[in-house]
N, C-alpha and C positions, 0 to 999 in steps of 0.2 A: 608277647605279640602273637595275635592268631593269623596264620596264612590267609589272607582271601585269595578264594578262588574263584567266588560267584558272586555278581554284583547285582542289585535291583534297581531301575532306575525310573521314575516318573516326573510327570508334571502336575503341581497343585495350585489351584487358583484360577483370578483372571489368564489368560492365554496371555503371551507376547510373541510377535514376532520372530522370531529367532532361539527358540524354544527347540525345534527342528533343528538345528545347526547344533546345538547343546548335546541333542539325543543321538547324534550321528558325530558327535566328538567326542562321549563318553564311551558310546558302542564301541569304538572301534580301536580306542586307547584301551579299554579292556581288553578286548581278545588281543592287540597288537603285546599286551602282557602277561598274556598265558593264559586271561580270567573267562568263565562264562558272563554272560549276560542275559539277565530278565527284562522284558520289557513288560511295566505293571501299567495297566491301562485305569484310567478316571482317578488318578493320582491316589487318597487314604483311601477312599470308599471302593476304587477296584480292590484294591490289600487285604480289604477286610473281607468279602465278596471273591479273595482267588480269583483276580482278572488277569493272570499271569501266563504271560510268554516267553518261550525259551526265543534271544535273537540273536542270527546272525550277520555276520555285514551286510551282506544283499538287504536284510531289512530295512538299513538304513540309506539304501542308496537313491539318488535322483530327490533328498528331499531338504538337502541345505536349502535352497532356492523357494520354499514354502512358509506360504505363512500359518499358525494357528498350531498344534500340536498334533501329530502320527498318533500318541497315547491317549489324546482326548486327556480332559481334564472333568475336575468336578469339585466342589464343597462337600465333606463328611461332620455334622455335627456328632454322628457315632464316633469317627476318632478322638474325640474330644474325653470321652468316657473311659474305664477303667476297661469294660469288658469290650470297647471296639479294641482299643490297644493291643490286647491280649490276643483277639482274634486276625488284626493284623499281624503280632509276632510267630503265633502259631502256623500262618501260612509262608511265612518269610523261612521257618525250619521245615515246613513241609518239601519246601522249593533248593531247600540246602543253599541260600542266600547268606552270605558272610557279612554284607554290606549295604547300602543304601544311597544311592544322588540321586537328592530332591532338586527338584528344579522350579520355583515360584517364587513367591512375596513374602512378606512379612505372618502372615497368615499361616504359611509352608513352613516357615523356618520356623516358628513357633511350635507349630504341631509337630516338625522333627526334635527341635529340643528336649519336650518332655518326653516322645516315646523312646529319643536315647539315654534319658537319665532313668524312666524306670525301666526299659531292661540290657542296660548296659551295649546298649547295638552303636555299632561306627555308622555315623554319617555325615556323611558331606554337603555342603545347599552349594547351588547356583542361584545369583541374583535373578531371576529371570521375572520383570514388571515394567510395565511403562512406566508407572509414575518416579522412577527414579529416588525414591524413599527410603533406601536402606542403606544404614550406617558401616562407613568400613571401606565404601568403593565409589570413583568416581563418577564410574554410568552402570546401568543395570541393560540387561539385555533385553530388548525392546524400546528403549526408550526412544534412542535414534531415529529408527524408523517411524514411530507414534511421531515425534517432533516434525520428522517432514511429511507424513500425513496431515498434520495442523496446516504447514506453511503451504500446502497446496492447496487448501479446501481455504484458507484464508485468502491467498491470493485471487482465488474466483470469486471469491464474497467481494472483494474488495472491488471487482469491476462492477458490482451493481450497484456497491452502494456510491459508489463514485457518481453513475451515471442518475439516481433521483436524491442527492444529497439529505442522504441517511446515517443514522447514527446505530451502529450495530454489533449487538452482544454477543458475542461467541462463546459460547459453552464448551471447555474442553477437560478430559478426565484430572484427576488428581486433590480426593477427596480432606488428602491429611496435608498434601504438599504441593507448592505452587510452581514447581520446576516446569513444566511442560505450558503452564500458562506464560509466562513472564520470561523464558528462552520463547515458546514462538512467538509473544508479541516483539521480543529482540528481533528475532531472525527474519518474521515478517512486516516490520516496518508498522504495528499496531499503534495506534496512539496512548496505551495505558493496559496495566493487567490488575486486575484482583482479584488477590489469591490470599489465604486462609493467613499464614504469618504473619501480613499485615495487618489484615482485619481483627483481626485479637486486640490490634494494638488501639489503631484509628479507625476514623469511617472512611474508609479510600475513597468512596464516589461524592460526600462533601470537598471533600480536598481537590478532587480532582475537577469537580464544577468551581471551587472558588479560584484554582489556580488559571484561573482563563482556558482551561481547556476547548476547544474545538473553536479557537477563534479566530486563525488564519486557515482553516481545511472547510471545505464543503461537506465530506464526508470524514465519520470518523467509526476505527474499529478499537473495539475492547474487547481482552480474552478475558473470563473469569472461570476460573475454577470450582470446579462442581461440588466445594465442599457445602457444609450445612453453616460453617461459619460464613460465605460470602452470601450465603442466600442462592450462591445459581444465577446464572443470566433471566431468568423468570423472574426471580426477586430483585435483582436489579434493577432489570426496565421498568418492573413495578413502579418502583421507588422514581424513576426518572420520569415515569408518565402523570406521576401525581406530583410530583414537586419541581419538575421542570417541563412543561409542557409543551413548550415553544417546538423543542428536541422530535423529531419524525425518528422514532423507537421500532428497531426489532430485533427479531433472534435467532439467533442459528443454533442449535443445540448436535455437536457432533456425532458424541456420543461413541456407538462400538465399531463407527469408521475409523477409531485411532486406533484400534487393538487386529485391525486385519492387516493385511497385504503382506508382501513378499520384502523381508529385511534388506535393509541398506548391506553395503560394505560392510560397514562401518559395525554392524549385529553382530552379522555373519561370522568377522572373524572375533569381534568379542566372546562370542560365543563357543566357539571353536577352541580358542585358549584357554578361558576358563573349565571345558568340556575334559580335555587333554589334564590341564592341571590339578583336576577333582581328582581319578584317579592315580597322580603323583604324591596327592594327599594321602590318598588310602595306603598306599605301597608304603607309605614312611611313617605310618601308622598314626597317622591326626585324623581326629575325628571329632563329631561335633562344632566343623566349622565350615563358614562361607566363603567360597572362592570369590575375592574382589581386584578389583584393578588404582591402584595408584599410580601415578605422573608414570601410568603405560605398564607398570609392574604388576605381576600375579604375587598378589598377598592371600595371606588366610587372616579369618576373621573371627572370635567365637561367637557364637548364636546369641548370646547373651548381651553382646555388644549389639550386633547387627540388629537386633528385634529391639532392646531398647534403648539405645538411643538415638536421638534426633541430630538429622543430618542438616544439616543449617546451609541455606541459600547466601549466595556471596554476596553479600551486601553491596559490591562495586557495581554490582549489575542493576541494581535498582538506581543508582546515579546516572549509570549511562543510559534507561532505561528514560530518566526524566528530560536529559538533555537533546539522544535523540526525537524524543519523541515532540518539541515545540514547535 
């Protein structure tokens, strides 16, 4: 077992809310352990580029309460390659860096997988995504607050199309998984969501015009999920302007209003606990895995699980989904 003593820590990927909260519960469970800490700024692509900072607490203070990341984030197709890898580990020994907490998606964890299997370096992931996609844990850090960003931009849509009885598509993130479509149309009282699992299967917007839909409402809201299998709320309406025309069609496309604002509670301290627990990881010498939460408990996760396999939406929810929503 090698002592760490100096940790490096970033964010890769789309940003989430509470990302901030992570960086400021890592920081400080480090030094509260003896360890320094790096702050590596635009996640791989600072690494490889030596965008590295020595931080102390003060660094992280006044920023639980923000949205977006302190480190900034970015995409590196260079870490992808043999000679960015190399160029990130080279700075990682320049910096006398022991260790590593990523903090992003599937994307993140992936690219920490293989630069810990070739050269042997600990690391630890934090969920850190809205779309709620990664196997192993019951929420990811941002997803909460993305979800009541939906329920409030939905709930203002919903007073206009109330008042010129309108049928209107909501466009919200979640390319590979329908979680954040189909919990806000739970949460905000939608009449229908489709999202990509489904679609695979059936055509949801047949079923959903043969099942009498919109037949006691004036108005009616649908979330769909921005994957390529549902088409998009553009695709949709498409579909509904040419084969149901009766229907007075539009769109709301939310878009990078789910990835801002300042985290719920509910982030914050996800955040915070998994932050704390990354570094209990390292100390006990596990590496190569995802700090996740089950029925409330900090679990670890391997990389290998968390990236590949598919976390499956509850299917109870799509019944109460149908019931409420008649």
């Amino acid at each position: 077992m090698t002592e760490i003593k100096c940790i490096g820590v970033l964010t890769s990927g789309g940003d989430a809310p509470g990302m901030n909260a992570a960086i400021r519960a890592v920081t400080r469970a480090a030094i509260a352990n003896g360890m320094r800490v790096n702050g590596i700024f635009r996640g791989y692509k600072g690494l490889i580029l030596d965008e590295i900072e020595n931080f102390e607490a003060q660094h992280v203070s006044n920023i639980i309460q923000r949205g977006g990341t302190i480190l900034k984030t970015a995409r590196s197709e260079q870490f992808k390659t043999p000679d960015g890898m190399r160029q990130a580990y080279d700075n990682l020994m320049k910096h006398s860096i022991d260790a590593l907490v990523v903090i992003g998606g599937d994307g993140t964890l992936t690219g920490a997988r293989s630069f810990a299997q070739m050269f042997n370096f600990p690391i630890v992931g934090l969920p850190g995504t809205i779309d709620n996609d990664l196997y192993g844990t019951d929420t990811t850090i941002g997803y909460d607050t993305a979800l009541n960003t939906i329920l409030e931009c939905v709930d203002k849509i919903r007073d206009t199309a109330s008042s010129h009885d309108r049928l209107f598509f909501i466009e919200v993130m979640g390319r590979d998984a329908g979680f954040l479509a189909l919990n806000g149309a739970i949460a905000s009282g939608a009449e229908a969501a489709i999202i990509p699992e489904i679609s695979l299967k059936k055509d949801q917007l047949t079923e959903m015009i043969k099942a009498g839909f919109r037949n006691s409402k004036n108005s009616s809201i649908v979330l769909v999920a921005e994957s390529e299998v549902t088409g998009g709320a553009m695709g949709v309406a498409d579909r509904v302007k040419k084969q149901y025309p009766k229907f007075d069609v539009r769109v709301s496309i939310l878009g990078h209003l789910q990835r801002g604002g300042s985290p719920t509670a509910q982030d914050r301290i996800l955040a915070t606990r998994m932050g704390v627990a990354a570094i209990e990881a390292l100390l006990e010498d596990q590496r190569n895995v995802m700090t996740g939460i089950q029925n409330d408990k900090i679990v670890f996760v391997p990389f290998a699980q968390a990236i590949k396999k598919s976390k499956p939406l509850d299917p109870n929810l799509f019944q109460i989904m149908e019931i409420v929503s008649r």
